[in-house]
N, C-alpha and C positions, 0 to 999 in steps of 0.2 A: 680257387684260381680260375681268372677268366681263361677259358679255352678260344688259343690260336685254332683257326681255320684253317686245313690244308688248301692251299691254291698256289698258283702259278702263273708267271707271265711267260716264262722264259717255254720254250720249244724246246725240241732237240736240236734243230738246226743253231740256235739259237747259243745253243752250250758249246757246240759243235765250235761255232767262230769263235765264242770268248778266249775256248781253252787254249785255238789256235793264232789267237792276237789279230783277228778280220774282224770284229765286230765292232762298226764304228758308230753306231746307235742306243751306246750299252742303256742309257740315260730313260730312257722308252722301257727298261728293266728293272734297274735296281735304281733303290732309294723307296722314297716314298710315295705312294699313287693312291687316291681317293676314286674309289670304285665300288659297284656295287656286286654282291657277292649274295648269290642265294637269294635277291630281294631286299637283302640288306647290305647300307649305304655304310661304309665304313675304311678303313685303309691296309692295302698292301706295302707289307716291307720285304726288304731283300736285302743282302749285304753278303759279299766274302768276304770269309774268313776262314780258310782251309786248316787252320792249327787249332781251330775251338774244339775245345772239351761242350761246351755251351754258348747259346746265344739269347740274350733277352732282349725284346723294345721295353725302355724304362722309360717314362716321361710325366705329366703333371698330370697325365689320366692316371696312373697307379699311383701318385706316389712316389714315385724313383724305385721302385720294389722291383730288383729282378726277377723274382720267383714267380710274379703274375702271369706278366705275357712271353714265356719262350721261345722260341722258332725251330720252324724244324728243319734238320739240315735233306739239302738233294741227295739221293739216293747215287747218284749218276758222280761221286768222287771229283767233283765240280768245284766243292767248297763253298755252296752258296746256300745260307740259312734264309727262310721267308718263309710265309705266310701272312694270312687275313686277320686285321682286327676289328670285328664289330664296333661301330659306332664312335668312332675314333674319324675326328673330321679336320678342317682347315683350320689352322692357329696353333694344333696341341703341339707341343715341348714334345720333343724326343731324344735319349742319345740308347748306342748299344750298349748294352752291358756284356763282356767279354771274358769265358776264363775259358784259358790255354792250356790244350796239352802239356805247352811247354812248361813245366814245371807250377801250374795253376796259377799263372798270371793272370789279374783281374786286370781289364781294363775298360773305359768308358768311355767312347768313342761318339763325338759327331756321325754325320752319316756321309760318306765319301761321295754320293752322287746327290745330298740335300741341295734343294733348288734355293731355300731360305735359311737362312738364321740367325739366332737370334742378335740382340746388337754387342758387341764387344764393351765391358768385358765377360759378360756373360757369353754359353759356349755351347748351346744345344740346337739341334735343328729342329725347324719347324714344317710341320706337314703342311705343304701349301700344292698351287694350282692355278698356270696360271692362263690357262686354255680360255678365261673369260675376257681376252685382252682383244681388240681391234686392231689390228694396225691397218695406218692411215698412207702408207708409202708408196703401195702398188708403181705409182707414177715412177717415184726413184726408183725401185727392184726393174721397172721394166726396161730403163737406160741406164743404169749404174754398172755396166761394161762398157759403155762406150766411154762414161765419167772415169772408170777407176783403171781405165787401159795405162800401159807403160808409154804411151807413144804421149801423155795426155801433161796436163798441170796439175803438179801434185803440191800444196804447199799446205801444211801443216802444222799447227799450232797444239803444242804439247802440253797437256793439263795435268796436275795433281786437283781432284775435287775438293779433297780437304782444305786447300788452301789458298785456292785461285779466289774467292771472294767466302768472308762469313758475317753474318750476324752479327754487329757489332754489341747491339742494343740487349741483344737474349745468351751472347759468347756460348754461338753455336756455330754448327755447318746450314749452308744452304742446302735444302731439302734437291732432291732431283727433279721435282716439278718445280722449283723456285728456279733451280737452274737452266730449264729447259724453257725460261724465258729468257735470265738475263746473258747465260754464259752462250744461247744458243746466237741471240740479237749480236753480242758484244764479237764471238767470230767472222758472223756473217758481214756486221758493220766493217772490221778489219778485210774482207776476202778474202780469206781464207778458205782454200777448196775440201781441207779434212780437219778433223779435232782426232787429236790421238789421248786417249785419258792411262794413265798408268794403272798400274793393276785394280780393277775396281771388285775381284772376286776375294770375299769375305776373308779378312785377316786381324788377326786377334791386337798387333802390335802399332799401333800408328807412326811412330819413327821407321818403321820398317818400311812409311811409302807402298805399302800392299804388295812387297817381293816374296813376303813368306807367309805364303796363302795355307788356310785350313777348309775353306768353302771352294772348290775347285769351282762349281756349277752353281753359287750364288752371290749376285751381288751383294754387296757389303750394306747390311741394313743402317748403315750410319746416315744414310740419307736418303732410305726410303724404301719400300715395297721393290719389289720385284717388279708387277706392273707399275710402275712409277719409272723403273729406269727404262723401259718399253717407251712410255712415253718420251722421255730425253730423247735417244734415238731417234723416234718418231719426230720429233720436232728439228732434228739437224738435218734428216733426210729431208720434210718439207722445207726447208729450206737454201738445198740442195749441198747439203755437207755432207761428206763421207764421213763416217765413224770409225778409227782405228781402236782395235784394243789391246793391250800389254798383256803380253802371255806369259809364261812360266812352266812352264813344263822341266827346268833346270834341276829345281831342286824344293824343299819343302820344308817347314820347319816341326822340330819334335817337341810342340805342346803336346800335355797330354791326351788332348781331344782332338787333335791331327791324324794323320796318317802315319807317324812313324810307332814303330812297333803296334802295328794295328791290333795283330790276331795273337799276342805274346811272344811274335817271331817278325822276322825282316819281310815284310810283306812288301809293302810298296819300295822301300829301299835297299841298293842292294846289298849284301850280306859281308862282302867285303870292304870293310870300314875304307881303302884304297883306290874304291870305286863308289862306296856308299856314304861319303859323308865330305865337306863341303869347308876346308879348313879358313877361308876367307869367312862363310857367311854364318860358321857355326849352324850348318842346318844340315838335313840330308838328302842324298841324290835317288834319284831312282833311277828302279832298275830295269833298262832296257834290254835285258835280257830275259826277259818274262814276260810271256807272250800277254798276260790278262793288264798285266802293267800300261804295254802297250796299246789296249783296245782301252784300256780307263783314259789316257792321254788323249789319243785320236779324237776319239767321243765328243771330249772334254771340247776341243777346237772344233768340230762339228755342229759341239752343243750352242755355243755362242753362233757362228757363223746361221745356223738356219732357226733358232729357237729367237735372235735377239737380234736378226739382219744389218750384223756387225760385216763391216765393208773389207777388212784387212787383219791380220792378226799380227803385231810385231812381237816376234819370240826373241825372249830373255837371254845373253847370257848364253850363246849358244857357242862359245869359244869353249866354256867351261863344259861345255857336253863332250864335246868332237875330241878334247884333248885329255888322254888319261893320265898326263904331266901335270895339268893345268892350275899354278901355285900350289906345286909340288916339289920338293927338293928328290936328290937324288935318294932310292933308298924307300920315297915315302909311294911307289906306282910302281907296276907292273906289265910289261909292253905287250902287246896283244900276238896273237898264235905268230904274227910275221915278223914281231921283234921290232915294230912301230910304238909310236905313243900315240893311237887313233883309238878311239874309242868307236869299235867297229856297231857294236851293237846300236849306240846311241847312232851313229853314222847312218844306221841304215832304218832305223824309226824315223827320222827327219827326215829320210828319202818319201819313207811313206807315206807319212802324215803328209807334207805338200803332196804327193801325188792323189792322196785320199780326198784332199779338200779342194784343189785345182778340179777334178775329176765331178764332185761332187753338187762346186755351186759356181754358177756364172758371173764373173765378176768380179772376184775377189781377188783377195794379193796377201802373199804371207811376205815378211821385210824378218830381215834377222841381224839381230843387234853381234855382229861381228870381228870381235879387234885384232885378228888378225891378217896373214898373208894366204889363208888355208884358200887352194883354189877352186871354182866354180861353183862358189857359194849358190849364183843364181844363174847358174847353166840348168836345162831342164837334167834331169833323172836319166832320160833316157841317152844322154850325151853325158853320164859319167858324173854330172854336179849334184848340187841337194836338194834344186829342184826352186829355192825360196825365188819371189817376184825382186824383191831388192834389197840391198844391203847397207847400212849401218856406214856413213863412208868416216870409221874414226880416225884418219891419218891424216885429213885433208881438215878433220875438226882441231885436232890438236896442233897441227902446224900451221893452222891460221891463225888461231887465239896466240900461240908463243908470236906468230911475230908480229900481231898487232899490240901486245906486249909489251915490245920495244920503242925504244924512244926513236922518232923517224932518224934521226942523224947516223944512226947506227942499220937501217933497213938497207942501206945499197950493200953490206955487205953479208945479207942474209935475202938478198931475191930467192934464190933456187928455194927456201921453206914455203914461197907464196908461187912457186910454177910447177911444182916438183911433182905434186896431185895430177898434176894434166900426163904426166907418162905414165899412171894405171887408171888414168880412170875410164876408158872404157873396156878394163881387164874385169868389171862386174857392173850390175845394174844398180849403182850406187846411189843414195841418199843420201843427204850434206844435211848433219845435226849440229844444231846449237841445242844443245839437252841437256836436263836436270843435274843430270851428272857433273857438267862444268860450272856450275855455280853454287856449289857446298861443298865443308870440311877445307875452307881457309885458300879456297883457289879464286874465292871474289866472283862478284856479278860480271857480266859479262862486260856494260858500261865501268865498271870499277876498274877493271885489267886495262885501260886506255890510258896512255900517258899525256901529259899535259893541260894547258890549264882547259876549264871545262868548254869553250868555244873548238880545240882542238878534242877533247873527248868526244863529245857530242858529234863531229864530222869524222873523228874515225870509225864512230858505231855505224856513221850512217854508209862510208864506204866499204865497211864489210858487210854492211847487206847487199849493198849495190852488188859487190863482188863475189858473194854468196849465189843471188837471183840472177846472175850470167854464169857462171861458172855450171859445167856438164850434172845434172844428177840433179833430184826432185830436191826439195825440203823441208826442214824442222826445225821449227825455233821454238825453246822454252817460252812456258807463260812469263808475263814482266818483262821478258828481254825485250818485248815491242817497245815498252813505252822507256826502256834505259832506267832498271828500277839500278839504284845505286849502290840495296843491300844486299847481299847473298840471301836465298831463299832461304825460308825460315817453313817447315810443314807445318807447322805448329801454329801457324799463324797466318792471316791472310797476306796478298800484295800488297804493296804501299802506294795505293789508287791517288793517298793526298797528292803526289808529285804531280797529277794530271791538272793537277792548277797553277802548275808553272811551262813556261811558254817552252823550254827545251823540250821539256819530256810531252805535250802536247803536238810539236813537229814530228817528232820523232814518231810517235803512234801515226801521225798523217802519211808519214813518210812513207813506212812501212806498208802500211795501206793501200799507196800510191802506187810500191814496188809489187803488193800480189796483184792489182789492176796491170798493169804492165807483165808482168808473167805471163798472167792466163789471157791477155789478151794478143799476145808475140808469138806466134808459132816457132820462129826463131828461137825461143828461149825453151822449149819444150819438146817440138816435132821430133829431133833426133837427140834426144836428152842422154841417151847412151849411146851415140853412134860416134866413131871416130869422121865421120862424114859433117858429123853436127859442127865442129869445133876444129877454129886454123886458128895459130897464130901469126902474128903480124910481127910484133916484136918481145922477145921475154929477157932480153940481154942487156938494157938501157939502166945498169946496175945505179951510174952514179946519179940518176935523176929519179932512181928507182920507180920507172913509170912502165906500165905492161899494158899490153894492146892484144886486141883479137878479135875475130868474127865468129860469130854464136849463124849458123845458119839453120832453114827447116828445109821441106820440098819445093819451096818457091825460093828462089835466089832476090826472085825482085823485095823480099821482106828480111832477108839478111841484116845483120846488125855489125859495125864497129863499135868494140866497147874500149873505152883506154880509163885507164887505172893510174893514179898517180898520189903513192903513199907516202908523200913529204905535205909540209907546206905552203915549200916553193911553187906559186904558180909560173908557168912558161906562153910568153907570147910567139905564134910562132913555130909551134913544134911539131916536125914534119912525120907525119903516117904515111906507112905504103897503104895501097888499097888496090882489089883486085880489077875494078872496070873503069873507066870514064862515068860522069855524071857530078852533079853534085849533092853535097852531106848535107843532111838535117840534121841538129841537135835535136832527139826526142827527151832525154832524158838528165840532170844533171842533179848530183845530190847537195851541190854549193848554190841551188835556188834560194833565194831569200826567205822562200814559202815553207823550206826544211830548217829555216835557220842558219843558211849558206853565208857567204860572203858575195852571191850574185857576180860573178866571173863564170860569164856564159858565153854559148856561141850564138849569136842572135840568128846570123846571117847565115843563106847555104854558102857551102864551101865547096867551089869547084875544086875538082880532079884534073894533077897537070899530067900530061904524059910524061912520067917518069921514074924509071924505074930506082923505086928504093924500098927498104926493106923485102929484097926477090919477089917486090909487087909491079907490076907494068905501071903503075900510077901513082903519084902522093897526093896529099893532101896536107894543109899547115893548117891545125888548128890552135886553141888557146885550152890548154889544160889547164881546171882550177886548183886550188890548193886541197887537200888530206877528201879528194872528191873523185865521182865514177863519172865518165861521161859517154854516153849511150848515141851514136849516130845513125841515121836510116839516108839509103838513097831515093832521094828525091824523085 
């Protein structure tokens, strides 16, 4: 039997925070680390597991033979097994071998904090390292608070890697250096100021879109090294993209080589199948009421955040944390010490993890995917909230889509679904999704959900972006939705890039393009993105023309915008705005330009302001609204 090494990484202070749920570095401890030991070059492992009767590293240096290399458990009732293995370097296959107190359950376990592993559907971690990596961003870390502020332009472009572009020729994925030309160019091309990619941390099921991770702390070798996905990053940052990442801290799935029933006992999940397991996703939850649970989480978001100068963190599914009801019937939860359905424990880890990584790195923004009414999502901590940078705005996603939906003849009697977002939304620091979520399992592409013939589809897509890019709160549009892909997405497959050789779907990407240029270039449309200060209405009552008007303003009044909205279409010659000063209107913007594929019913001319008070504005203006179109005014 090769003899484990006694050694240690871990302190006392060290055990101290884990035991206590403060140790937000665990990553720096446990897993595995290639170091040299006594003069000889070799690796440390570590792992809890407080229920083991035994623990062995088993991997393709022995064999898979548990008996070889054991570990030895801490003295200090910690629960943490480790030691040195001579001559064991970068690349070797590892998993633990595990039997339990509990009744001699064996199991074989990945390593909870591995940096790498192996590619799915294989299941072991690999001892890697990836300290020999450069990064080239300095310039981005050194202004990416001034770039990723809430006061700022934030528009977003939501990716699955597996499927935004592949291989046709070899019916494979694009590698992360393959991507980190074309998906980097193809963003930048669009302007878009962030990429947000869904779960890229190592997950054994590819239907699963990377929700139910077993590699907490490594990317998904499906496309590459670890330093490779360094690189991607590296290359969004030089080109001044923020990087968002999908998190998941929710909940986990119980492959065998996952985290569930780690040690033969409810380790990372919790022990009450009412709070520990996860009836929509068949997976299971962990348990926030354990304090090591919670230093493994934290870490977790830390680990990305400073290891891989990831710009933001959107956390998963965090309805399903806060709520101990949450797709629960009566009967199937248990209400907490107050005789609420809050899930207090979870409640107050999400306080601290934002406070740990707010505190921690300059810059960044956690967003929390939110569906419901639960208040002060993104109040700080210290005012009572959970502390997240921004929210999830799904109420203003789903009531847009239902009433773009609708056949226009039927919209004047459904205004209030397309005004009704403006009385909460500066109740959080909301972000407006068009996301993956809306376009699979039979609810159609986004272009598909547009009634009539395709010269009227094609201008309703392009007046809910318009309406989208004015409207209070950052955002996010699925991949494909730029270019108006017509299928529902498919993971399993790339986009359908042929459509980019027909002239709709070619406007439409221009379009789009046109619209994050105007964004980030409009203070107006950003400076007070969540401020009730930002956002007046003009008119939201004009049911049977079903046409809505409004001023998007920043800190300069002289850069103010009138935006009118008119989702029939009937175009109107003629049709009178209030507007708050004297001057006259420029058309900056209209989505019925011929260059979009419009019908070219534009306002060429400025448009004096008469003194007259209409809509409780001291002044009108008569302009020409076009048909199923946005049109964007500036004073002159």
């Amino acid at each position: 039997m090769t003899k484990v090494k006694p050694f240690s990484l871990f302190t006392d202070f060290d055990i101290n925070l884990f035991k206590s749920g403060k140790h937000y570095n665990l990553f720096e401890k446990f897993g595995s680390h290639i170091i040299t030991c006594e003069g000889v070059k070799g690796t440390y492992f570590a792992v809890w597991a407080p229920s083991a009767k035994s623990v062995s590293v088993i991997g393709d240096f022995n064999f898979w033979n548990s008996e070889k290399h054991p570990l030895n458990v801490r003295w200090d009732s910690s629960g943490i097994w480790e030691g040195f293995i001579p001559k064991i370097g970068k690349g070797s296959l590892y998993k633990y071998a595990i039997t339990s107190n509990n009744n001699d359950i064996r199991t074989e376990k990945a390593d909870p904090y591995g940096i790498r592993c192996e590619q799915p559907p294989k299941t072991a971690s690999v001892v890697w390292d990836n300290s020999d990596y450069k990064w080239k961003d300095k310039s981005w870390m050194s202004y990416r608070n001034e770039k990723n502020g809430l006061d700022r332009p934030y528009a977003v472009y939501e990716v699955h890697l597996g499927s935004w572009m592949r291989n046709v020729e070899e019916d494979r994925f694009l590698t992360y250096t393959e991507l980190s030309k074309t998906l980097v160019d193809y963003v930048k091309d669009l302007n878009f100021t962030h990429v947000e990619f869904m779960p890229i941390m190592e997950y054994p099921y590819d239907p699963s879109w990377g929700y139910q991770i077993t590699g907490y702390f490594a990317p998904t070798s499906r496309f590459g090294t670890p330093q490779e996905f360094m690189g991607l990053i590296d290359a969004f940052h030089k080109a001044d993209i923020g990087v968002i990442l999908d998190w998941v801290p929710s909940h986990f799935p119980s492959d065998a080589h996952g985290l569930g029933n780690f040690d033969g006992s409810n380790l990372y999940e919790h022990p009450d199948v009412r709070k520990g397991y996860h009836p929509d996703w068949k997976s299971l939850i962990f348990n926030y009421e354990r304090p090591e649970v919670r230093s493994f989480l934290i870490s977790n978001a830390v680990y990305w955040l400073q290891n891989y100068h990831i710009d933001a963190l959107r956390v998963d599914a965090v309805a399903s944390m806060i709520y101990l009801d949450y797709s629960r019937e009566e009967g199937e939860w248990e209400p907490n010490i107050y005789g609420g359905n809050e899930n207090l424990a979870a409640v107050s880890f999400l306080k601290e993890c934002n406070e740990a990584v707010y505190s921690m790195f300059n810059g960044i923004q956690t967003i929390a995917e939110e569906s419901t009414a639960y208040t002060g999502v993104t109040n700080k901590v210290e005012h009572g909230g959970l502390g997240f940078g921004m929210k999830w705005m799904m109420g203003w996603m789903h009531d847009t889509l239902n009433y773009f939906k609708k056949d226009p003849i039927y919209r004047s009697y459904h205004q209030n679904d397309i005004t009704f977002s403006l009385a909460y939304a500066f109740s959080e620091h909301f972000m407006l999704p068009i996301s993956h979520d809306e376009v699979v399992y039979g609810k159609n592409s986004v272009l598909g959900r547009m009634p009539g013939d395709e010269w009227q589809r094609f201008a309703n897509l392009r007046l809910m972006y318009g309406y989208m890019y004015t409207h209070p709160g950052t955002k996010l549009l699925f991949m494909g939705s730029e270019f108006g892909q017509y299928n529902e997405w498919n993971s399993l497959s790339s986009l359908d890039w042929s459509l980019l050789e027909f002239e709709p779907h070619i406007n439409t990407k221009n379009y789009l393009k046109t619209l994050n240029t105007l964004y980030q270039n409009t203070p107006a449309l950003y400076e007070k993105g969540f401020s009730q200060d930002g956002f007046e209405w003009i008119s939201y009552d004009d049911h049977q023309n079903a046409v809505i008007s409004y001023i998007r303003k920043g800190h300069d009044p002289e850069n103010d915008l009138i935006v009118v909205c008119n989702f029939t279409p009937n175009s109107h010659k003629n049709y009178d705005i209030g507007v708050p000063r004297k001057g006259s209107l420029i058309e900056v913007f209209n989505s019925d330009n011929t260059v979009y594929g419009g019908s070219g019913i534009l306002n060429v001319k400025p448009i004096k302001a008469k003194k007259e008070t209409w809509n409780n504005k001291p002044f009108m203006a008569s302009i020409t609204v076009p048909p199923l179109a946005i049109s964007i005014f500036k004073y002159k």
